[in-house]
MARVEXVO-768644 format. One record per residue (C-alpha): residue number from 1; x, y, z. Coordinates in Angstrom, 3 decimals. Layout:
<sites>
+-----+----------+----------+----------+
! num !        x !        y !        z !
+-----+----------+----------+----------+
! NUM !        X !        Y !        Z !
...
+-----+----------+----------+----------+
</sites>
This chain:
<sites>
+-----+----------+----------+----------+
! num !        x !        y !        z !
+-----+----------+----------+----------+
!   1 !    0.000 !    0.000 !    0.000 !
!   2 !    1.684 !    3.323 !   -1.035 !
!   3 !    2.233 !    5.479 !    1.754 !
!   4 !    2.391 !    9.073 !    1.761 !
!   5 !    4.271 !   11.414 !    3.352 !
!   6 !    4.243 !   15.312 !    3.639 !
!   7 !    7.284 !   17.502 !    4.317 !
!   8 !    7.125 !   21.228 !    4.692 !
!   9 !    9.839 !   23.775 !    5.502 !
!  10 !   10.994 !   27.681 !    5.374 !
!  11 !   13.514 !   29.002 !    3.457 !
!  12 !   15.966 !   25.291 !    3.917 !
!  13 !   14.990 !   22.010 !    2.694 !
!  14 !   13.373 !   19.754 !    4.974 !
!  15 !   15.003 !   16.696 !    4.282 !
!  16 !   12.580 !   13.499 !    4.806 !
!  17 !   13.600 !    9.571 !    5.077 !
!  18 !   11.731 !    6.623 !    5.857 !
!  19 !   12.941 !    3.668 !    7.977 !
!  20 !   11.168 !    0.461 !    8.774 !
!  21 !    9.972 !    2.067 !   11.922 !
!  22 !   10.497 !    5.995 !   11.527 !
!  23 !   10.661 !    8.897 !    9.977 !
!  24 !   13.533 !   11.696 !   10.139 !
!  25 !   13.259 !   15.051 !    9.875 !
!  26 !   16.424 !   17.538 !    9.598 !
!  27 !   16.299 !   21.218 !   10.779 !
!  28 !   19.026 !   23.785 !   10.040 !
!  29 !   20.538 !   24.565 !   13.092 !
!  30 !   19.778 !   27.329 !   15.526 !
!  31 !   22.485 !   30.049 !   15.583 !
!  32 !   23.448 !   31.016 !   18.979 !
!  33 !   22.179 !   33.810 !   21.199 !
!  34 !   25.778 !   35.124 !   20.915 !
!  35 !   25.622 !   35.441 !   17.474 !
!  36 !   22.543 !   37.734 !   17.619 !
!  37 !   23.937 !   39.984 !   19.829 !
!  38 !   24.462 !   42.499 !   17.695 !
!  39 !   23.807 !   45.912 !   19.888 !
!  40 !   25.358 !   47.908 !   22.263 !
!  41 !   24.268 !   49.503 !   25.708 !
!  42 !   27.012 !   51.102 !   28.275 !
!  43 !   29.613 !   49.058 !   26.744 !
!  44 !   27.099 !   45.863 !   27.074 !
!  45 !   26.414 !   43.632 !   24.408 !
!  46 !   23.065 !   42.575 !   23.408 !
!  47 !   20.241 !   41.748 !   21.434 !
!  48 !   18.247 !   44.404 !   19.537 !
!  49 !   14.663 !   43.286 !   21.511 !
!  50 !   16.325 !   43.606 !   24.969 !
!  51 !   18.071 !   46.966 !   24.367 !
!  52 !   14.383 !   47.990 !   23.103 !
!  53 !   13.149 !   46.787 !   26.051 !
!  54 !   15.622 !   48.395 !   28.876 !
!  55 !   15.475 !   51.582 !   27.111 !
!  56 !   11.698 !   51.620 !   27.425 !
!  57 !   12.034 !   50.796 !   30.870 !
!  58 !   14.276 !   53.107 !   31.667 !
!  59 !   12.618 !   55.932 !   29.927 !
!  60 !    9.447 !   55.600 !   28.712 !
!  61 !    8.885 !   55.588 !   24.882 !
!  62 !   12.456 !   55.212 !   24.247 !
!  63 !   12.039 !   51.961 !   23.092 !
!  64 !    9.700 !   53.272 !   20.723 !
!  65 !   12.217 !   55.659 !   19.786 !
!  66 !   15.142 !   53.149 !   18.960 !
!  67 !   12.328 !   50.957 !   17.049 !
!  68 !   12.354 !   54.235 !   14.486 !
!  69 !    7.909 !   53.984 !   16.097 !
!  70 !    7.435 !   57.348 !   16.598 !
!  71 !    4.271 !   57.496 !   15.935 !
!  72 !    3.450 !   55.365 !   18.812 !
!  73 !    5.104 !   58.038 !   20.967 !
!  74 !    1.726 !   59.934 !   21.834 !
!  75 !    0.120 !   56.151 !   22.800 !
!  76 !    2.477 !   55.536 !   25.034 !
!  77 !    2.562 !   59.102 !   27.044 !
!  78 !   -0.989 !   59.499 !   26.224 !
!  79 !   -1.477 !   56.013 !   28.291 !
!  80 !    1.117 !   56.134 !   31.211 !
!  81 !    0.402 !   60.420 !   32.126 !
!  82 !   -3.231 !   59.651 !   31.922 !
!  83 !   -3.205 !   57.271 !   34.388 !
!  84 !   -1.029 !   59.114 !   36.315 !
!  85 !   -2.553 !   62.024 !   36.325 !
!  86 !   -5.727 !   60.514 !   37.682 !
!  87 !   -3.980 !   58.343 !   40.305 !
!  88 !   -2.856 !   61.946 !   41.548 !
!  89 !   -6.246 !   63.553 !   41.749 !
!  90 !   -7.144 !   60.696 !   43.964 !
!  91 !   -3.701 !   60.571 !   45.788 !
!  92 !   -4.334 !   64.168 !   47.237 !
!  93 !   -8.184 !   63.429 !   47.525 !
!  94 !   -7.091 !   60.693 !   49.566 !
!  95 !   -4.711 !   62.719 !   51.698 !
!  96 !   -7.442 !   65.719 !   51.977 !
!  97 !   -9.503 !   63.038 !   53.574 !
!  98 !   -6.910 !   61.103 !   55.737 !
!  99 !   -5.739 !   64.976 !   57.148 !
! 100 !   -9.954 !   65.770 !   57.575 !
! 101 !  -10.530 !   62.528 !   59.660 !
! 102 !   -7.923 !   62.828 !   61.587 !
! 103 !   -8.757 !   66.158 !   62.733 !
! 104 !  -12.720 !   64.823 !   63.554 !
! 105 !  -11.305 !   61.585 !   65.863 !
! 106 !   -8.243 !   62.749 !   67.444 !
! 107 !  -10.350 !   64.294 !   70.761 !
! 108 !   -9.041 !   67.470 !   70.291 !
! 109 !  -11.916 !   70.182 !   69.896 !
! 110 !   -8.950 !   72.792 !   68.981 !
! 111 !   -8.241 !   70.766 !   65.773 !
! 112 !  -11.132 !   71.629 !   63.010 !
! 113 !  -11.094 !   70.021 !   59.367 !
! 114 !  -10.034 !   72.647 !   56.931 !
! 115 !  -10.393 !   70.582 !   53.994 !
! 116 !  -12.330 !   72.283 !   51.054 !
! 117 !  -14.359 !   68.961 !   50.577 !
! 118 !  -13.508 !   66.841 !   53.782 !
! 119 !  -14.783 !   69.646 !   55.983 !
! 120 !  -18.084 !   70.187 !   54.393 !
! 121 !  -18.972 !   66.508 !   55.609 !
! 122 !  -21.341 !   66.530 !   57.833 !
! 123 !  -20.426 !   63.493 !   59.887 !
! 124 !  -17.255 !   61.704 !   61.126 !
! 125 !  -19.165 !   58.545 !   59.179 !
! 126 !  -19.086 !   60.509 !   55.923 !
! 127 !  -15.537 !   61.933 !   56.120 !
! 128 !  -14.686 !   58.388 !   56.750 !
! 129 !  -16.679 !   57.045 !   53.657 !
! 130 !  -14.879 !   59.946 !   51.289 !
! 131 !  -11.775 !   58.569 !   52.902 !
! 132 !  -12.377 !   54.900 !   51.795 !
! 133 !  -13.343 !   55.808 !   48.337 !
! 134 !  -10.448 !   57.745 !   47.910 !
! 135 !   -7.984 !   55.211 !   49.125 !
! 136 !   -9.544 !   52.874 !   46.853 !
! 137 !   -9.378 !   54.413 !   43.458 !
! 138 !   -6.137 !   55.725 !   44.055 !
! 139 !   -4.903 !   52.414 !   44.611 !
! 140 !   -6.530 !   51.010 !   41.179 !
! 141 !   -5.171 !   53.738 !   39.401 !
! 142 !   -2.219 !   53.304 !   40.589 !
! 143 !   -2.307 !   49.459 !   38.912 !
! 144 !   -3.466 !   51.247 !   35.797 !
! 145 !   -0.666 !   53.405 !   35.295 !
! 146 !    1.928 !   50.046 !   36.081 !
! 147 !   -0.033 !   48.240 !   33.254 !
! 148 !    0.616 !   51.007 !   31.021 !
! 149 !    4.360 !   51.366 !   32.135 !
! 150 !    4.559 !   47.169 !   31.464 !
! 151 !    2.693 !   47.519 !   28.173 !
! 152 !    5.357 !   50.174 !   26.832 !
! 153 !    8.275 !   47.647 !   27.644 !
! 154 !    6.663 !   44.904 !   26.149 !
! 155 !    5.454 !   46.645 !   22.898 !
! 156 !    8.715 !   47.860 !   22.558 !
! 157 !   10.390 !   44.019 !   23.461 !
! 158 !    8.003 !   42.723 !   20.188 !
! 159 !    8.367 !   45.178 !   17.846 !
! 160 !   12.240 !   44.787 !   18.191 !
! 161 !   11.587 !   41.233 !   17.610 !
! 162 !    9.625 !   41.931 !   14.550 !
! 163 !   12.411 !   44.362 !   13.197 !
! 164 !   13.717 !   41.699 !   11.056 !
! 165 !   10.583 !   39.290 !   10.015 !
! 166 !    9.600 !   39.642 !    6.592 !
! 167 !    5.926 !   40.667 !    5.945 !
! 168 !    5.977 !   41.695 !    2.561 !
! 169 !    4.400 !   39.876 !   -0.244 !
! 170 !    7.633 !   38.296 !   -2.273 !
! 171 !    7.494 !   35.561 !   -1.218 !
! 172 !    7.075 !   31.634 !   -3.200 !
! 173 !    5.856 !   28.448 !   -2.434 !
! 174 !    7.288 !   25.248 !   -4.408 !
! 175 !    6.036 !   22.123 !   -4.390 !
! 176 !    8.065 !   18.989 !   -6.165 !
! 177 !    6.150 !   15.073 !   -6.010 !
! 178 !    8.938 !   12.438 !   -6.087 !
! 179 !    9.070 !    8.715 !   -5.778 !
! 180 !    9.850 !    7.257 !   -2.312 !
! 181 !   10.880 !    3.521 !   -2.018 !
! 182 !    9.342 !    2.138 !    1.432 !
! 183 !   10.935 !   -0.835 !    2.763 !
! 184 !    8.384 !   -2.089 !    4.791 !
! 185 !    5.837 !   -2.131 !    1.813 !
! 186 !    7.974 !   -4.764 !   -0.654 !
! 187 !    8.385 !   -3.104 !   -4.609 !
! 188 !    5.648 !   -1.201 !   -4.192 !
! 189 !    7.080 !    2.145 !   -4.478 !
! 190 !    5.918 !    5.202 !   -1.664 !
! 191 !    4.960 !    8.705 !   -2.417 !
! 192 !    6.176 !   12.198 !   -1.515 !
! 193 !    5.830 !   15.339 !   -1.230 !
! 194 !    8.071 !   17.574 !   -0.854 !
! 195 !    7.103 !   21.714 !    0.030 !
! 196 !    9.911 !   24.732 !    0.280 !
! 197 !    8.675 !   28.574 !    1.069 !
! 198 !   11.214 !   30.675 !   -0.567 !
! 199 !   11.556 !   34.616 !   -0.787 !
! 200 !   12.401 !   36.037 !   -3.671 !
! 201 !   15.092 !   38.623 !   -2.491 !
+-----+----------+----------+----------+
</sites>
């Protein structure tokens, strides 16, 4: 019974053979990190995605910067000072509040909340609640804006990873049948096929 077999690889040869038992399939080789190490930071060597991504982490949109993604520049700043902008509001809500309840529950009658919201509360209960809420969203924003720091590094990370993947449309796909003797199957002779995605650069 004629057996077939399908082989497919990119830009080398897969090379196929058939045993009694198993099938082979040869790779090229991997070059080593080492060898990809092409950049430089402080005298460091490195590879192009991790200098992308310590620049970016160091300052923000620098990454983007080095990527030649400028246009990205206002997505990233846009993103990381808009969260931080409202984690502010609520950072000096929050203190407003923590200063105004304070001043309610300490037992001093001589201390009065002069806070231009906390003091307009018209209960220790309510200057409490304000406090809370404050607390709170200042806290979430202040996981927003680290999202939007970790985002910049990591857009930056895969973009230098793209920087060298071809996209465009030159590219070729070639397909060759052969005949493939099978041991295990007598004279009868096997099929294959044999596929190879080439660009044409």
């Amino acid at each position: 019974m004629p057996a077939l077999l399908l082989a497919g690889s990119v830009q080398a040869q897969t090379v196929v053979t058939a045993g009694p038992d198993s099938a082979k399939v040869s790779t090229p080789p991997t070059p080593p990190d080492t060898t990809r190490r092409t950049e430089r930071l402080l005298g460091w060597r490195m590879t192009r995605p991790k200098k992308a991504a310590i620049l970016s982490a160091v300052l923000p949109g620098a990454g983007q910067i080095y990527n030649r993604k400028y246009w990205k520049l206002p997505l990233v700043y846009g993103a990381i000072g808009g969260t931080l902008a409202v984690e502010i509001f609520y950072q000096k809500r929050y203190k407003e509040y923590s200063k105004g309840y304070r001043a309610r529950t300490d037992g001093d009658s001589l201390t009065i909340d002069n806070g231009p919201r906390s003091g307009l509360e018209p209960t220790d209960e309510a200057a409490k609640a304000g406090l809370v809420f404050y607390r709170a969203h200042r806290d979430t924003w202040i996981a927003y804006t680290a999202v939007a720091y970790t985002l910049n590094i990591v857009d930056a990370l895969v973009d230098a990873h793209l920087h060298d993947f071809d996209i465009s449309d030159d590219l070729s796909l070639h397909w060759e049948p052969s005949v493939l003797r099978v041991p295990t199957s007598g004279l009868a002779p096997g099929v294959a096929f044999s596929f190879q995605l080439k660009s044409k650069r």
